[in-house]
N, C-alpha and C positions, 0 to 999 in steps of 0.2 A: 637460240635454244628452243629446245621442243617442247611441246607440253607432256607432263607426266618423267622424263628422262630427268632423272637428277645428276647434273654433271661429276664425274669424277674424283674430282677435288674433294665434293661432299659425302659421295660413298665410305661407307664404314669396311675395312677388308675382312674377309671370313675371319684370321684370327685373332681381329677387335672383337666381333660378335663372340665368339667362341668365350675371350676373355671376358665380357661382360657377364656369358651366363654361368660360366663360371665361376665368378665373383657374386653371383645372384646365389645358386648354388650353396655356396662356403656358407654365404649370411643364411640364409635358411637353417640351413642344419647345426652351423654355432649356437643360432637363438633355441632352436629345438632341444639339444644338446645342454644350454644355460638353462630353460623350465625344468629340462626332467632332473640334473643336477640339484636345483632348488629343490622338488620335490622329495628327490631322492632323501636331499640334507634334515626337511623337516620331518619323513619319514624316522630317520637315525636319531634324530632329537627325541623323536617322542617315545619310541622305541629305550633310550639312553633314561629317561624318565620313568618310566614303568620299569624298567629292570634296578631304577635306586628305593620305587616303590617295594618293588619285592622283598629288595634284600633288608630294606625297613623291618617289612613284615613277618621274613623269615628270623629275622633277629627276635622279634617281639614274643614270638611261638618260642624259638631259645628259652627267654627266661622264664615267659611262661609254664612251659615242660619244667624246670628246673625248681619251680615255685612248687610247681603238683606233686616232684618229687620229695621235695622237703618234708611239704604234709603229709604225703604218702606215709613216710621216715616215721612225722610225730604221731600219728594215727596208731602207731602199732608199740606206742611206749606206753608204760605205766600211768606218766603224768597225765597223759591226755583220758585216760580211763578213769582216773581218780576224778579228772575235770567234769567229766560227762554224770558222773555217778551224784558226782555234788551238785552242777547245774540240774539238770534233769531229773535227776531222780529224788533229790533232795536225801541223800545217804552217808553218814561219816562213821568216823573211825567213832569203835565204843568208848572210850576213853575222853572225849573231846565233848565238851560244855556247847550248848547255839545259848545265844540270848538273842532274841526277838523284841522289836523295840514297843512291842506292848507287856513285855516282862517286865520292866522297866518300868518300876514305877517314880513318879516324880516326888522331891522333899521338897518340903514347904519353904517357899521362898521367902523371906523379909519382904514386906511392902514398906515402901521408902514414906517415912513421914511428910505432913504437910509442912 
């Protein structure tokens, strides 16, 4: 045997090579393929998150509006003008008594014997 000649026996044929790198190939681009996949996945997660957020929020704004509308509603009644007149202003109907708890004078109590 020579030196450097690898005998034939041991030779790989073109399409074993072919097939190895081929097979080299596949796994490369399966694993490439598997990160961006993952990536892909927890992109859609987060993404899937923020849109349950939203619709949280947009709920929240719902009842909110629907709360402004109410008051909006009592703002423009009677009640609420007769409320404001008597809070604030301190203003009542002519007909109607205030007692004030300094009107109010106190009766003489019994003081409990010894």
């Amino acid at each position: 045997m020579k030196k450097g000649i690898v005998p034939k026996n041991y030779r790989l044929g073109k399409r074993a090579v072919t097939a190895v790198i081929f097979f080299l190939i596949v796994m490369v681009l399966s694993a490439v393929f598997l990160v961006l996949r993952h990536s892909a996945q927890d992109k859609y997660e987060q993404r899937l998150a923020e849109k349950q957020k939203l619709i949280l929020e947009i709920a929240r704004e719902h009842e909110r509006t629907a709360t402004i509308e109410e008051y909006r509603a009592y703002v423009q009644t009677r009640g609420y003008l007769e409320e404001i007149a008597r809070e604030r202003l301190g203003l009542v109907y002519g007909d109607e008594i205030i007692f004030r708890p300094g009107d109010i004078t106190p009766t003489a109590t019994p003081t409990p014997a010894p």
